[in-house]
N, C-alpha and C positions, 0 to 999 in steps of 0.2 A: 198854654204852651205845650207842644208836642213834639219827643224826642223819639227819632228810630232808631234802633240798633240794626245795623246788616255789615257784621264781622264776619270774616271769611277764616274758617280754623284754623287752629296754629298748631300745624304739622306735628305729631308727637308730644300734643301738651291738651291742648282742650280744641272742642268742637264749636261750632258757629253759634249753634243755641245757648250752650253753656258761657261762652264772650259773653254772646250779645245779655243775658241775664244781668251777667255781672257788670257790664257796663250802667243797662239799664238801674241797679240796684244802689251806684253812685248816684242817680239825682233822684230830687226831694219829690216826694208825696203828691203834691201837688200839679207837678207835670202828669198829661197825658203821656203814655209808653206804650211803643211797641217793637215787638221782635220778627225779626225776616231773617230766617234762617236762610241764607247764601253761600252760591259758592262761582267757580267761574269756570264752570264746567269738567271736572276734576272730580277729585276727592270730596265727598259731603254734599256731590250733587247728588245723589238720591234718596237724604235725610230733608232739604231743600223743597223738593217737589212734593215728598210725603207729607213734610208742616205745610204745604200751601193745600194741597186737594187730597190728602188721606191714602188711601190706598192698601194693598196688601202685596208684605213682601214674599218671594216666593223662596226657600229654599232646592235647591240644587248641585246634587256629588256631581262634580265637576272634577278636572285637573291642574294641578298649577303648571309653569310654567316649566319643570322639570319632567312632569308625569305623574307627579306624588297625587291622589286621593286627596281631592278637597271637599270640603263643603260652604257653599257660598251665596248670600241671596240677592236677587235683583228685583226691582220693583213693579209691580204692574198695578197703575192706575188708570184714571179717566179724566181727562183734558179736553176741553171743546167737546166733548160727544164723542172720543174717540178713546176707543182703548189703547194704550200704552206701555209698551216696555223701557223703563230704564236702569242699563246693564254698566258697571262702572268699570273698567278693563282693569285696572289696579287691583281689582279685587281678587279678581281668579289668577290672573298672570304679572302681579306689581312685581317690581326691583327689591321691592322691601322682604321679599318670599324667599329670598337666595341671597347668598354673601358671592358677589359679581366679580366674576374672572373670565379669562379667555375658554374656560372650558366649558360654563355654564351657558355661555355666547352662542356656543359648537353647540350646546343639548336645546337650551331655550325655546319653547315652542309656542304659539298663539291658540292649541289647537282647543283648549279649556275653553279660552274664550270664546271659540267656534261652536261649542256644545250649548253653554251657556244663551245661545245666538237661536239654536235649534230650538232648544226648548220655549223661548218665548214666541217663536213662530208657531209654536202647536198651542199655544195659548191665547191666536187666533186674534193677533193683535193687529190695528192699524198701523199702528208706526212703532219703530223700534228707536231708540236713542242709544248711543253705547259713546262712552265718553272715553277719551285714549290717553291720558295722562298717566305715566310712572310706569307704563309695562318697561319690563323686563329682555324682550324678545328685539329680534333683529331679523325675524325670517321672513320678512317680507309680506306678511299672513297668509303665507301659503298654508301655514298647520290648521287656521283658520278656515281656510278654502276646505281643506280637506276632512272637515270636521262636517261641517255642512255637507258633506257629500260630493265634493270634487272629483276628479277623478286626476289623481297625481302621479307619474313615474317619477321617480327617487331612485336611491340607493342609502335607506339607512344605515348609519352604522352606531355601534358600540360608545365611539369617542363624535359623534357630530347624529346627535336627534333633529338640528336644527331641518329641515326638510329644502330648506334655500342651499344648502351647502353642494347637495346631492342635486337638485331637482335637472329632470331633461324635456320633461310636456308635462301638460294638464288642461284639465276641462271642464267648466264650471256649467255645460249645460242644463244639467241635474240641480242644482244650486239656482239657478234662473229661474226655473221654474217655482222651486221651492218657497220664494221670495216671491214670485207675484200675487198682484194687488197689496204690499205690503210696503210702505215710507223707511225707508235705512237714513237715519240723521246721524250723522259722526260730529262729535266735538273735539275740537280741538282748534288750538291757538296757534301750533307751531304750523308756518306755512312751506316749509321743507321739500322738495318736492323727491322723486322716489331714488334717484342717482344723481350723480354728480359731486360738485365738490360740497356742495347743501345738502346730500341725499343722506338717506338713515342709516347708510352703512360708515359713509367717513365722519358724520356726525356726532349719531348717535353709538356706534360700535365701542371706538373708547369710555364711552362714561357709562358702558354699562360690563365693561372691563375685558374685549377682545382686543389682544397685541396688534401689531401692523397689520401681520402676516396674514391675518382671518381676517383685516378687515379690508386685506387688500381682495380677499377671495369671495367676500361679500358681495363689493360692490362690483364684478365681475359677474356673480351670479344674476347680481341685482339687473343687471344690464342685458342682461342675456333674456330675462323676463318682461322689461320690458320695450326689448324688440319683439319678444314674441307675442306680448299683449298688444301693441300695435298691429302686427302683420294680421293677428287672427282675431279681435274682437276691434280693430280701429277705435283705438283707443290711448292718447296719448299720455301718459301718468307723470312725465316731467312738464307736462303744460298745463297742469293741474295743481294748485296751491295747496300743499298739507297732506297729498300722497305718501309721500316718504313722516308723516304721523305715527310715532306707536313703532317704530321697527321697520315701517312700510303697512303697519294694516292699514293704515288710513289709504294707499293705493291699491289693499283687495276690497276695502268698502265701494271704493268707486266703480271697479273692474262688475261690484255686484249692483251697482245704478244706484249707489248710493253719495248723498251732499255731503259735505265738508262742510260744516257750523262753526261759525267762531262762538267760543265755548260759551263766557259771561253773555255776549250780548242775546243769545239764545236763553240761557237761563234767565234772563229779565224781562225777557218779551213773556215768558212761561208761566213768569210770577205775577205780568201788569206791575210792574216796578212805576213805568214812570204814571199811571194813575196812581198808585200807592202811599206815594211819597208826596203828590202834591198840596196836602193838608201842615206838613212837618214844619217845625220852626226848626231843627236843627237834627242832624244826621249825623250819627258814631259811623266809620266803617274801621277799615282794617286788617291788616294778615301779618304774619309772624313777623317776616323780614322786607323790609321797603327799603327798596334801592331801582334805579334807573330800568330791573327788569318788570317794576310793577306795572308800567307800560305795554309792557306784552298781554293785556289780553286779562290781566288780575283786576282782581274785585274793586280795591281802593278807585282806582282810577275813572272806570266802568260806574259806579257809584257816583262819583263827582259829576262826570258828563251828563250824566241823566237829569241831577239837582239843579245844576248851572243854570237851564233854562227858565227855571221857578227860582230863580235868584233864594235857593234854601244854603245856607252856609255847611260847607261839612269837615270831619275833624275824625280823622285818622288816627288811630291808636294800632303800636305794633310791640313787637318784643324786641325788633333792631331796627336800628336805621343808620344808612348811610348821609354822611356829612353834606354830600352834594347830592341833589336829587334832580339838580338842569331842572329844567322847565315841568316838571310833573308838579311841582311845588302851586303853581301859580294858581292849579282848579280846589286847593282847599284853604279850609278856614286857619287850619294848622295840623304840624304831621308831629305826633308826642310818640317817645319810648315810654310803655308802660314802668321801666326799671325803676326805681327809687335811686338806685348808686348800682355802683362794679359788682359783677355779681355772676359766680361761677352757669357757665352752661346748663351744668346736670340741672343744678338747684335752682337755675331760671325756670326749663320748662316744666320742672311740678308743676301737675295741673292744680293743685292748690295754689301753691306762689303768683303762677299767672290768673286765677281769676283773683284774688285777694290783692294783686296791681292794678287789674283791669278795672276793679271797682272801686279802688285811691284812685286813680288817675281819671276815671269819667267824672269822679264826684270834684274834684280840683277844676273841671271845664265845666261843672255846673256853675260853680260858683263864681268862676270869671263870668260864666256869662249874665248871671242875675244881675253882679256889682255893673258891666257893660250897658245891659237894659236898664239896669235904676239911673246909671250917669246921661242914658241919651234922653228920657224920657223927665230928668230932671233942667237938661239943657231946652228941654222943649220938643222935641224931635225925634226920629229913630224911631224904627217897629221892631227893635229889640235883634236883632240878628249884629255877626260881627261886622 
């Protein structure tokens, strides 16, 4: 028998590898085991792709998403014969970098991530990947554009770095160039498109904590860009799914000829998931909290679908779960809280506490499943799955 682990990490407390160990470390000796470090394009995508094909990471002073002096690495491997960059946006400009208000909105910039961007192109790479999940920014990746070599008029000021706040032209023909012969792949799940009442300004503006007032001036700006990306590069960014990604970078990747990836399902075509799995008698996955958004585009789900067709049973372990989960429920074997009982927040996500559940709770679905197989195979029947 042959158990995989592909847990996707739980934000704040442990990593995909360290899950999936501890999961794996629940069942007995005797089971074949392996791990597939996962993610769904996000966070721990470039730990992911490092455990499938190696690679070297590259360090980089970069800026966050204020201006502040970073240093940050991105990865550069080899996939199919092709050299590779994968850049995680969270990383130089995440939400997690700043305690998020209306001011930080106003300063907020992409343009780190634009540097970040430059650099792997002098690295003389086929494709780039840059995954857009948890930025911080709302500037529509003009700081981005501008980083790569745009050419932007503005008006910065003191109380608004954001370059969307200001912007009146720009010019990405310098950037065009810069960028050819080279693959721009953006990941991302949310399909938002760049204005409107879905676009990144009335969206995402509050939850990365600008008042009305900026986010009425946002999406004004927002609008204003792209009528002008229409008029002058024809190019339509609200007819395009996952533009308004990231603040709106996901509509300067396109503006730069770059696809829009749905995040997991790329990451498992990366990995050969669904060759990988087709040997397994049973599949752990997983992610902190499971509720009805795990259908956007998260691991658990992504996971299941892929299994389904190899009739492999799979079983989900999280740190919460909501009571109703509608129809997501139907693609697993079963959806478990790793908790034991009630149990304060802080003291859940120690990364001790949750791998020390993670490996009670896989070893408890081992042993249903052994008792399971010994009952069908004593009835006569069953090839041991639930």
């Amino acid at each position: 028998m042959k158990v995989i682990a592909m847990i996707d990490s739980f934000k704040g407390s442990a990593t995909s590898e360290e899950l999936n160990q501890a999961a794996l470390k629940g069942f007995p000796v005797q089971w074949e085991k392996e791990s597939i470090p996962i993610a769904d394009g996000g966070e721990g995508t470039m730990a992911a792709l490092f455990a499938a094909y190696g690679g070297q990471y590259k360090s980089v002073t970069s800026v966050g998403p204020l201006g502040e002096e970073r240093v940050v690495s991105y990865l550069l491997t080899t996939i199919n014969q092709k050299r590779i960059a994968i850049i995680e946006c969270a990383a130089i400009i995440g939400i997690q970098l700043l305690d998020p208000s209306d001011q930080t909105t106003r300063q907020a910039s992409s343009y780190g991530l634009g540097l970040l961007i430059a650099d792997a192109i002098n690295e003389k790479v086929a494709q780039i990947y840059v995954t857009l999940g948890g930025s911080a920014t709302t500037d529509g990746g003009l700081g981005l554009l501008e980083a790569l070599g745009a050419e932007l008029m503005y008006q910065p000021a003191a109380d608004a770095r954001n370059p969307l706040l200001t912007i009146n032209y720009f010019s990405i023909t310098a950037v065009q160039k810069l960028l050819s012969g080279i693959e721009l792949l953006v990941l991302a799940d949310v399909t938002n498109p760049y204005t409107g009442a879905e676009g990144f300004a009335t969206t995402f503006g509050p939850q990365k904590g600008a008042l009305p007032q900026t986010v009425q001036v946002l999406e004004q700006q927002a609008k204003k860009v792209a009528y002008f990306v229409q008029q002058e590069y024809q190019i339509d960014l609200n007819g395009i799914a996952g533009t308004g990604a990231a603040g709106g970078i996901g509509g300067a990747m396109v503006l730069l000829g770059g696809q829009i990836c749905p995040g997991f399902m790329t990451i498992a075509k990366l990995l050969k998931l669904e060759t990988r799995i087709s040997d397994a008698t049973l599949i752990i996955t997983g992610e902190g909290r499971f509720d009805r958004q795990t259908a956007a585009g998260k691991v658990p789900l992504g996971v299941a679908k892929i299994a389904q067709p190899h009739a492999i049973p799979v079983v989900a372990l999280c740190g919460q779960r909501e009571p109703d989960l509608g129809e997501i429920g139907q693609y697993f074997a079963g959806i478990f809280s790793i908790q034991p009982g009630p149990l304060l927040l802080d003291e859940a996500m120690k990364k001790s506490v949750t791998l020390a559940n993670m490996a009670e709770t896989a070893q408890a679905i081992a042993m249903f499943h052994e008792k399971i197989t010994r009952a069908n195979h004593g009835d006569g029947g069953g090839n041991g799955s639930f």
